[in-house]
C-alpha positions as CSV (number, residue, x, y, z in Angstrom):
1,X,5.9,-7.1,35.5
2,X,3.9,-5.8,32.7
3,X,5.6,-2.6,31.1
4,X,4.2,0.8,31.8
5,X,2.6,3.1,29.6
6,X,4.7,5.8,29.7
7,X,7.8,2.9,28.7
8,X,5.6,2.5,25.9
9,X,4.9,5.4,25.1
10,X,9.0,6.3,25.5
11,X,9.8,3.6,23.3
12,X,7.6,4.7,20.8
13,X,9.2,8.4,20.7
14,X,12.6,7.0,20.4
15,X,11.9,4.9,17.5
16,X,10.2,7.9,16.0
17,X,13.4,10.3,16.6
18,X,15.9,7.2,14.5
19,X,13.0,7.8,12.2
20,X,13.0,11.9,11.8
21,X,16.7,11.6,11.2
22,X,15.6,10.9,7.1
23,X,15.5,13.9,5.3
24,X,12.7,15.8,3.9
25,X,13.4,14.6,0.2
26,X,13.8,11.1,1.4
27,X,10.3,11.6,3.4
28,X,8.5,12.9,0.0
29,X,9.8,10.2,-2.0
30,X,8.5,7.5,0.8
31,X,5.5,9.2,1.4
32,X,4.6,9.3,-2.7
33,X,5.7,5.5,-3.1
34,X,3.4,4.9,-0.2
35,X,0.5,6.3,-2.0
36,X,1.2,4.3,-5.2
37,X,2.0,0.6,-3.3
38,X,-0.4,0.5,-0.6
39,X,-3.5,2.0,-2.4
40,X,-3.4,-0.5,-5.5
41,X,-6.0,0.7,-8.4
42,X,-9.1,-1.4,-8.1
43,X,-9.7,-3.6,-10.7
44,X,-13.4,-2.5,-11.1
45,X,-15.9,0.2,-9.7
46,X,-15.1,3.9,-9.4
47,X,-11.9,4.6,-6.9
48,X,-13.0,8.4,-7.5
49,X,-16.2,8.0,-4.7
50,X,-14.3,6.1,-2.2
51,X,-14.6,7.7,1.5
52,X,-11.4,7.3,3.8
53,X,-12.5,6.3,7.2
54,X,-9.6,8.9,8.6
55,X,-10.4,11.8,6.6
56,X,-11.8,15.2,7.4
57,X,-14.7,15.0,5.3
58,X,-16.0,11.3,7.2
59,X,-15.1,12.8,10.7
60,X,-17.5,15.6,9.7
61,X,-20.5,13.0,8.3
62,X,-20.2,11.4,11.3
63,X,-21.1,14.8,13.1
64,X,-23.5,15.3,11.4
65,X,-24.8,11.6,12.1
66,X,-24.3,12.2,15.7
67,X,-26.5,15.5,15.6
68,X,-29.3,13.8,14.2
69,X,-29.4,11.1,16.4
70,X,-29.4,13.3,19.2
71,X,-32.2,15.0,18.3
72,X,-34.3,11.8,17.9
73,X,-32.7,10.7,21.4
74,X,-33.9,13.8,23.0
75,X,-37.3,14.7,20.8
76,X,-38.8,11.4,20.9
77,X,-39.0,11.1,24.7
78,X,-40.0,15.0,25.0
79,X,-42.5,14.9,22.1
80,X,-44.1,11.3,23.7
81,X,-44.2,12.5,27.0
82,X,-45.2,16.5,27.3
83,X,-47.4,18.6,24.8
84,X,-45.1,19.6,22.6
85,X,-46.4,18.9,19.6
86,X,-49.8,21.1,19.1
87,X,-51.7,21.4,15.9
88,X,-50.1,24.7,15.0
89,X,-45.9,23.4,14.7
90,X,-47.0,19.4,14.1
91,X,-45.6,20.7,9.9
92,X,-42.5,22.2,11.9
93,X,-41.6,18.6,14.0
94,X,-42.6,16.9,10.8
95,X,-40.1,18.5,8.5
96,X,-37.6,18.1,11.1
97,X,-38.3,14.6,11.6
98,X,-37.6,13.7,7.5
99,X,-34.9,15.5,7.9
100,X,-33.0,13.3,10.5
101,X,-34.7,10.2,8.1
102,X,-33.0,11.8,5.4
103,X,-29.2,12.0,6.7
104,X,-30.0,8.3,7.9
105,X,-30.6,7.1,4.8
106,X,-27.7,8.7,3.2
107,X,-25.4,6.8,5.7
108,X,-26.8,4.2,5.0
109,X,-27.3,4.0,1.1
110,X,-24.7,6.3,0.1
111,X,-21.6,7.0,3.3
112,X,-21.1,3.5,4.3
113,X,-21.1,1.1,1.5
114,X,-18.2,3.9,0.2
115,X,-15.9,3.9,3.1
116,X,-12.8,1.6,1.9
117,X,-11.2,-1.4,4.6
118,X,-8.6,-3.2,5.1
119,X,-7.8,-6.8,3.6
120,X,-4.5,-8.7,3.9
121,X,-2.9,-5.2,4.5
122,X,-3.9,-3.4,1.8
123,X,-6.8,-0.9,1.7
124,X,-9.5,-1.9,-0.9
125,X,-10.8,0.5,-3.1
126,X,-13.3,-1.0,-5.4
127,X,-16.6,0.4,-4.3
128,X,-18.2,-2.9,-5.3
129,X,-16.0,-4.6,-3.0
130,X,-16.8,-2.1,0.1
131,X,-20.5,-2.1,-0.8
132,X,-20.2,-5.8,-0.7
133,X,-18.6,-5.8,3.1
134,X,-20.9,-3.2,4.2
135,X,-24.1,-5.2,3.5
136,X,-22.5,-8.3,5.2
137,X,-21.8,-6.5,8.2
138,X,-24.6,-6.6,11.3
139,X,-24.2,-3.1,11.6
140,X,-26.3,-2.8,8.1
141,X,-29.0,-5.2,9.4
142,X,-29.5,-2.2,12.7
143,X,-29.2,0.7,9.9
144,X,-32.1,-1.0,8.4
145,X,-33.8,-1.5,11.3
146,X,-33.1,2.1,12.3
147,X,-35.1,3.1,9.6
148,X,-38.6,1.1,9.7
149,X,-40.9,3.4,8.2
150,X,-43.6,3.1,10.8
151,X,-44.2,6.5,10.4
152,X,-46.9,5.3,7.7
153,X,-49.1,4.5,10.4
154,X,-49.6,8.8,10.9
155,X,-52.2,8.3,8.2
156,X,-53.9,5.5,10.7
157,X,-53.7,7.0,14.1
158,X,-52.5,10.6,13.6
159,X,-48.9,12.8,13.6
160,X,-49.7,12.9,17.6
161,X,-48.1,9.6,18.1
162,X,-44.0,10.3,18.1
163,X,-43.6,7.1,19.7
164,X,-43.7,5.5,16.5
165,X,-39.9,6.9,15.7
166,X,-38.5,4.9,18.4
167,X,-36.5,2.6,15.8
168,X,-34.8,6.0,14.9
169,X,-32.9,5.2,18.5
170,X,-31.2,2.0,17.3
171,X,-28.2,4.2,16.1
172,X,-27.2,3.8,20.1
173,X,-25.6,0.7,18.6
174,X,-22.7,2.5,17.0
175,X,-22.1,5.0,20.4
176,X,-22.3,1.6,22.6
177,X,-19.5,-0.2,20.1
178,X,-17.2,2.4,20.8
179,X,-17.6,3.1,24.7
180,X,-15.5,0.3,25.4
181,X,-12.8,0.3,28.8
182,X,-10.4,-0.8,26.6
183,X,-10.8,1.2,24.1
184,X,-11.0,4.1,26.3
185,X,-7.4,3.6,27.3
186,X,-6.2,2.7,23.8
187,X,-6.6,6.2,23.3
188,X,-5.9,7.9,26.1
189,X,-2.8,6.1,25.6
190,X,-2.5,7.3,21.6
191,X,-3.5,10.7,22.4
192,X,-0.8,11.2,25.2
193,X,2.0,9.3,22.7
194,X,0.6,12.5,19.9
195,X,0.8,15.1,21.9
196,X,4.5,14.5,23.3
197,X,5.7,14.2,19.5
198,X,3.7,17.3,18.9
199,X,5.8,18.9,21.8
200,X,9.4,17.4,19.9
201,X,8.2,19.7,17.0
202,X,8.5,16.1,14.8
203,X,6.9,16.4,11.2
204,X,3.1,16.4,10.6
205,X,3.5,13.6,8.0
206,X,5.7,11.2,10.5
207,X,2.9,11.8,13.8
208,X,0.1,10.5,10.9
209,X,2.4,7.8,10.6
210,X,2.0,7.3,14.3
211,X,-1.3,7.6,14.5
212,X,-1.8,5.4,12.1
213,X,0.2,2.3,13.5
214,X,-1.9,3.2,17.1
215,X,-5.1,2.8,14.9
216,X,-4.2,-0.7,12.7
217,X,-2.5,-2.3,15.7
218,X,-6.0,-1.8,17.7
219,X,-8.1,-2.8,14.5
220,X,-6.2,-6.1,14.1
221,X,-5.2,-7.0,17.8
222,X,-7.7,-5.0,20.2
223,X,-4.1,-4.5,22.5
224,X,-1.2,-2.6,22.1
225,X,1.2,-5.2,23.7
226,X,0.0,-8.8,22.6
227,X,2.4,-10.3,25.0
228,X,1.1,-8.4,28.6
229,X,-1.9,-11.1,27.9
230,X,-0.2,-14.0,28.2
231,X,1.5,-13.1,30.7
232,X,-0.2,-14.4,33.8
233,X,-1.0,-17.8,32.3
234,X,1.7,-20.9,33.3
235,X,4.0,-21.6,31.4
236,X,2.6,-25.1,29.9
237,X,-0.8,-22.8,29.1
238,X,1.2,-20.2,27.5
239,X,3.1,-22.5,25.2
240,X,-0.7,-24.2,24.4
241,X,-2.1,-21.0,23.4
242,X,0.7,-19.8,21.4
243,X,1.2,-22.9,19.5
244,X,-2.4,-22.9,18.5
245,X,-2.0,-19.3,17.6
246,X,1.1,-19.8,15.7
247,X,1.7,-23.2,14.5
248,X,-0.2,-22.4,11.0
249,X,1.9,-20.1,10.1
250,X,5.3,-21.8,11.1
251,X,3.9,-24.9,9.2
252,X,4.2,-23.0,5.8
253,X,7.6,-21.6,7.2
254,X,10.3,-23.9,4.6
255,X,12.8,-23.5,6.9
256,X,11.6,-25.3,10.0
257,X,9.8,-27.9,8.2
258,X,11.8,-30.9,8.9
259,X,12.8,-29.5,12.7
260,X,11.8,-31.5,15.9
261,X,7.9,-30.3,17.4
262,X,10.0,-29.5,20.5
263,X,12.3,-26.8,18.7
264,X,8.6,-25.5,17.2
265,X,7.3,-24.9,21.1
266,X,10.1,-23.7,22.1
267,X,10.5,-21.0,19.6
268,X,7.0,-20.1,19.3
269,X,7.5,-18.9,22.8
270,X,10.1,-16.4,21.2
271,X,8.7,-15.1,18.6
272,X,7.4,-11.3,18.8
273,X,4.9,-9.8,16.7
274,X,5.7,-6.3,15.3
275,X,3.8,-4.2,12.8
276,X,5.3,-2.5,9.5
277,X,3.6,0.1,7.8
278,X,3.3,0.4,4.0
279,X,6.3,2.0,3.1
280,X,8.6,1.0,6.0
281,X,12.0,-0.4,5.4
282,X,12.2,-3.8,7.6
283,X,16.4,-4.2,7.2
284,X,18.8,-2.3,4.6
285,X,21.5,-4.1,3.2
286,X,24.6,-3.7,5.0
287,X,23.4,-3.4,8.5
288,X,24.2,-5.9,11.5
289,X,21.9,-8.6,11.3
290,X,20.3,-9.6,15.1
291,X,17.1,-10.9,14.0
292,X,15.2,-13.0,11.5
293,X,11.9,-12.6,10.4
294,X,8.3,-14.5,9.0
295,X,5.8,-12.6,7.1
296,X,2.3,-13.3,9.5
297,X,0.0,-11.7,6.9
298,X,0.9,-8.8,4.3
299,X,3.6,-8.8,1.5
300,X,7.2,-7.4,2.3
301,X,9.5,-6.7,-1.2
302,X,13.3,-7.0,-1.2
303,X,14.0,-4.7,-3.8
304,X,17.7,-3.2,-5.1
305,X,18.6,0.2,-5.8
306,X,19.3,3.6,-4.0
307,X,15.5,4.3,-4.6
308,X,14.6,0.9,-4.0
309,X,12.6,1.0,-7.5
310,X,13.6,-2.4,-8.4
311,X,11.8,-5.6,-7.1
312,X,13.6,-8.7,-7.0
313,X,11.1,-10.9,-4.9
314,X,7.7,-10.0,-3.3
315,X,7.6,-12.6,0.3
316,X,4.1,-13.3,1.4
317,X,2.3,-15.2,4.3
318,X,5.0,-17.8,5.7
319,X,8.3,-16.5,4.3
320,X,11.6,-16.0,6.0
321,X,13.9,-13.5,5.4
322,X,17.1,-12.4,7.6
323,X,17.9,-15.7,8.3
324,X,21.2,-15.6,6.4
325,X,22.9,-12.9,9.1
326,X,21.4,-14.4,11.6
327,X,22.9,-18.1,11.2
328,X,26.6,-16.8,10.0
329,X,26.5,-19.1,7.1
330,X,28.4,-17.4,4.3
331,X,30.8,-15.5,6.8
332,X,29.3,-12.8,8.2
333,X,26.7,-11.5,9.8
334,X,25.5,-8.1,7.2
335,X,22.2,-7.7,5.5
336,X,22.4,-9.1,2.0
337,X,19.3,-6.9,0.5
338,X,16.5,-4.2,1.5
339,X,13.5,-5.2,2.6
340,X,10.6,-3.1,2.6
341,X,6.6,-3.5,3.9
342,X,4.2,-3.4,0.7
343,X,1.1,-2.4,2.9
344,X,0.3,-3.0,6.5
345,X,2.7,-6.2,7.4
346,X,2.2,-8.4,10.3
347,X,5.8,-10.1,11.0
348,X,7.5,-12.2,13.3
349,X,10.8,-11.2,15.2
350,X,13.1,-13.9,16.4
351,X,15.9,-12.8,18.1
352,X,19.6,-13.8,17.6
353,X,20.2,-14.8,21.3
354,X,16.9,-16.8,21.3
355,X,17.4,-18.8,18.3
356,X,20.6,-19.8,19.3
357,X,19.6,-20.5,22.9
358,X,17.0,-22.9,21.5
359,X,19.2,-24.5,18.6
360,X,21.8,-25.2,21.8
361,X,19.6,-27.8,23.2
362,X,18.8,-29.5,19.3
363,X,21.9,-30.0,17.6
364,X,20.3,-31.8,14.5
365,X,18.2,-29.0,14.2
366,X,20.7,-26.6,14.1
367,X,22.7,-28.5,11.2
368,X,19.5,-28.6,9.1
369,X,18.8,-24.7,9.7
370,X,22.4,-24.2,8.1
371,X,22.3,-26.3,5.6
372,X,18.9,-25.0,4.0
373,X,20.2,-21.1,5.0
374,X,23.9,-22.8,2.5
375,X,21.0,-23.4,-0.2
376,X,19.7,-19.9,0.2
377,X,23.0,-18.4,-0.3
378,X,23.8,-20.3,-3.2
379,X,20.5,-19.5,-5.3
380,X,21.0,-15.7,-4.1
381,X,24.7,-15.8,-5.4
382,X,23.2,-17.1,-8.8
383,X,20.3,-14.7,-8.8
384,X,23.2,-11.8,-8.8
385,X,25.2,-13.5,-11.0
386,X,22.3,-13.6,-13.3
387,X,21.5,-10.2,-13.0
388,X,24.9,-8.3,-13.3
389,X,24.7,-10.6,-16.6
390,X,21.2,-9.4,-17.7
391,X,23.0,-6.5,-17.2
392,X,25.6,-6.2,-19.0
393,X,24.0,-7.2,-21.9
394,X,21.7,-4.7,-21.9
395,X,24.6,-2.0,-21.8
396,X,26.2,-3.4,-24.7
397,X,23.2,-3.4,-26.7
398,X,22.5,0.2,-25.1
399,X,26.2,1.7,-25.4
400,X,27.7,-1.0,-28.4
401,X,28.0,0.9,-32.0
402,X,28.2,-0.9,-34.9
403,X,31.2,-1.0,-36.9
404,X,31.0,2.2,-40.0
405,X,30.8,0.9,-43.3
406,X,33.1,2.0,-46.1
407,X,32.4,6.0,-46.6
408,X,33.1,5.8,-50.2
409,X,33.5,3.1,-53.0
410,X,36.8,1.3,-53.3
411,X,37.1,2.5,-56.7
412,X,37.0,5.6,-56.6
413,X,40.6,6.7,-55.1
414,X,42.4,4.7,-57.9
415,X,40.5,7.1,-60.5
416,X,41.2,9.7,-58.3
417,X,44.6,9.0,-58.9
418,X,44.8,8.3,-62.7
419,X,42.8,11.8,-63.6
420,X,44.6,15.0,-63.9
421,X,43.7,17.0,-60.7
422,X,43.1,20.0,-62.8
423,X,40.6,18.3,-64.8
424,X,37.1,18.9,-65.1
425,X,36.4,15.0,-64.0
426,X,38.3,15.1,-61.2
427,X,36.7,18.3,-59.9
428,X,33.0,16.7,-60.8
429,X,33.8,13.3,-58.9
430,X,35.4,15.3,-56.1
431,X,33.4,18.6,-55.7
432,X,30.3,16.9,-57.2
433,X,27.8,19.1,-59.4
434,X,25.8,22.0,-58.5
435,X,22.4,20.3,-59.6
436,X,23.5,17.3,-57.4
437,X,24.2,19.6,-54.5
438,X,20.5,21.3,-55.1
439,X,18.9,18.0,-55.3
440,X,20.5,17.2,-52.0
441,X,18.9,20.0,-50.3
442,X,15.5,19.9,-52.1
443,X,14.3,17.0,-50.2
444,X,10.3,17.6,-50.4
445,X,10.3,17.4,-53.9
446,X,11.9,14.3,-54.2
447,X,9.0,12.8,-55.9
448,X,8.8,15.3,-58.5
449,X,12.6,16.3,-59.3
450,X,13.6,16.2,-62.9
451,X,15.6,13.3,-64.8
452,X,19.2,13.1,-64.5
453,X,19.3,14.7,-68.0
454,X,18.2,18.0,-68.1
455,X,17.0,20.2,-70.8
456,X,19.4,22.3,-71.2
457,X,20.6,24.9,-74.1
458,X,23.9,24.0,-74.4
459,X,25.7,20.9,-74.0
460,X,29.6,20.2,-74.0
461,X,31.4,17.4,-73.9
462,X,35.1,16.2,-73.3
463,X,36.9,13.3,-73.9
464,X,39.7,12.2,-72.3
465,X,40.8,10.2,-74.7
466,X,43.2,6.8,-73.8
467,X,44.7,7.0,-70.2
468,X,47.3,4.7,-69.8
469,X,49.1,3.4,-67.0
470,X,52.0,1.0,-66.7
471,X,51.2,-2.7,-64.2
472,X,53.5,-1.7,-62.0
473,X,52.1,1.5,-60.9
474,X,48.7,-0.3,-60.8
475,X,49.7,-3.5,-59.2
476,X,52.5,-6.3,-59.1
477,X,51.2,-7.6,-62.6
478,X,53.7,-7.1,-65.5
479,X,50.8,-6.8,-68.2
480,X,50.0,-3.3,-69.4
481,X,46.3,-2.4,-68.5
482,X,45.0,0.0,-70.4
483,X,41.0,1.8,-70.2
484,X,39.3,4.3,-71.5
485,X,37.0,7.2,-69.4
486,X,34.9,9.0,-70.7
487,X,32.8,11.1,-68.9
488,X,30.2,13.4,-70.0
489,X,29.3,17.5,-68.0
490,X,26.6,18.7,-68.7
491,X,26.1,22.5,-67.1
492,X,24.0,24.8,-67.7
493,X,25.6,27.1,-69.7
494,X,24.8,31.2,-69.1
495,X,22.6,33.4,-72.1
């Protein structure tokens, strides 16, 4: 038996309470990397004038719309049929009349070719890229339509002929695309999902979330449970229509490419579509692995990193992840990385207890499976390897200082030692000069500072005359080394 909606609707509030358990900084942070992955810059055009199809300021357009169709729904006949229209207000319904024209040809040339849509998951932004699918639509062909000016042909027969605005009724088209049964339970089934996670007090941000999963998940499918419409078909018909559903997309799966057609029917059977949101996290690394997963259409990232800020691989339409856990092959049976939805992903779930109820019957198969999920282990192992490396380079460089160079010349403590330590000398090569200690300081004049001789009034000089010291004081030679030092103060000597 088909499941209810309120078991639906009661799964879907349970998986939104595991969800409210995040915190509010944690719902911030996801809700700004949202914005920034999901919404990719365009690469031409003007992302400034783009019109969301789910904001306030398009719900209101389209009132507005609606208004001015129903005045041309109810004028036209009321106008064509009774007297209405005399020669005294004919300027009154004419004015009112460009009016309606007006707003319809500012949907038309201005709203529609603005409002942004989806493509492989992501919303596109590039107004030349949403003008582009708004004139290949049919629903420009009837705008156009909508607005044949026949009205011209007032100055040939007269205003007295409203009849000629009938065109101005094709907008019907958009009111009759919408009244659809199905679509009429879609959201009574939405609305009555809102308005019992209004009633758990659950944050504004996380119902959008909602809300938005009702309304992709009808855009994409037209049904909220893909597998209630299969289920009345035999079982041979079944396996028919998902196989010709399905089989592209397991084709560019690596994993079962060398596995028996029989394994493929028998697990297409299995497989369960779910939808991720941009921004979800599809596993976190750690957890229990039960089920494996193929990317139908989107992108999922497994990234690193408490913030997740780091992307190791993107996976797009075919990939596999989770596959690891769920075949026990290095041990266990825990997550080996996060994996997050980059955009609207379409993914499919195979379950532990199917896989290995199919892989019972197909023994080759299962060796196969292991041995590519072996290969997979192996090139992660090495991808970490090669990263802590990466890494720990990069701290050296980062963190490593170089060894210091000698602070002073070599020399200099062996004259140190030979010069009297009461000595004018010693006190220069020690204390250094006052002039030197100014020039230090009086780095913006570099350019211009004075010579190393200075006119000066008065200039002394003392020699130190023949400083002797015996070779083995000096070093292990015998010889007697003898020098002479002279050095030269010049001060500045007072009036």
């Amino acid at each position: 038996m088909a499941p209810s909606r309120t078991i639906t609707a009661n799964r879907l509030v349970s998986e939104q309470e595991v969800n409210t358990r995040v915190s509010a900084e944690e719902e911030r942070q996801l809700m700004a990397s949202m914005s920034k992955e999901w919404t990719p810059e365009p690469e031409g055009g003007n992302s400034k004038a783009i019109v969301e199809p789910q904001s306030c300021l398009y719900v209101t357009w389209l009132s507005v719309v609606t208004l001015s169709y129903l005045y041309n729904c109810f004028v036209i006949p009321l106008r064509t049929t009774f007297p209405y229209q005399s020669t005294e207000n004919t300027p009154t319904w004419l004015a009112l009349d460009l009016s309606m024209d007006f707003i319809y040809l500012l949907d038309m040339a201005v709203v529609k070719p603005r409002v942004m849509f989806l493509e492989g998951g992501f919303w596109v932004r590039d107004t030349k890229l949403t003008r582009g699918n708004y004139l290949g639509k049919s629903e420009f062909i009837a705008d156009v339509l909508s607005l044949t000016p026949l009205d011209l042909l007032y100055f040939y027969f007269g205003p007295n002929y409203p009849l000629l605005r009938v065109p101005r009724l094709l907008k019907i088209r958009d009111i009759i695309a919408t009244a659809t049964r199905s679509q009429t339970e879609y959201r009574k089934l939405m609305d009555e999902t809102l308005h019992h996670l209004r009633k758990l007090n659950l944050p504004q941000k996380q119902i959008e979330r909602v809300k938005t999963w009702f309304s992709y998940t009808w855009e994409q499918q037209h049904t909220l449970d893909e597998s209630r419409v299969l289920d009345n078909l035999p079982h041979k018909m079944k396996t028919d229509v998902a196989i010709n559903v399905h089989i592209s997309t397991l084709n560019k799966v690596q994993l079962f490419k060398d596995c028996d057609e029989a394994l493929l029917r028998e697990l297409v059977l299995k497989l369960r579509p779910v939808l991720y949101l941009p921004g979800d996290y599809i596993c976190r690394k750690g957890e229990v692995g039960r089920e494996m997963y193929i990317v139908k259409s989107g992108q999922v990232q497994v990234v690193t990193g408490t913030d997740g800020i780091e992307v190791l691989a993107t996976l797009t339409e075919g990939s596999v992840f989770g596959e690891i856990s769920l075949l026990q092959v290095s041990g266990g049976n825990r997550r080996t990385a996060d994996v997050r939805s980059n955009g609207f992903s379409n993914l499919f779930v195979l379950n532990k207890d199917d896989l290995n109820g199919a892989l019972k019957f197909h023994p080759n198969a299962q060796e196969i499976l292991r041995k590519k999920a072996r290969q997979l282990v192996k090139q992660n192992a090495a991808r970490e390897q090669m990263t802590k490396a990466k890494a720990e380079v990069a701290a050296e460089v980062l963190i490593g200082n170089p060894e210091p160079g000698p602070k002073q010349p070599r020399l200099l403590p062996i004259v140190m030692k030979v010069l009297p330590p009461e000595s004018g000398s010693a006190r220069l090569l020690k204390y250094g000069s006052r002039w030197g200690r100014k020039r230090r300081l009086n780095t913006t004049n570099s350019a211009e500072s004075a010579p190393i001789c200075l006119k000066q009034k008065r200039c002394s000089s003392i020699d130190l005359g023949y400083l002797g010291r015996s070779s083995n004081q000096l070093g292990k030679q015998n010889t007697e080394n003898t020098f002479q030092c002279s050095v030269t103060v010049h001060r500045e000597m007072s009036k």
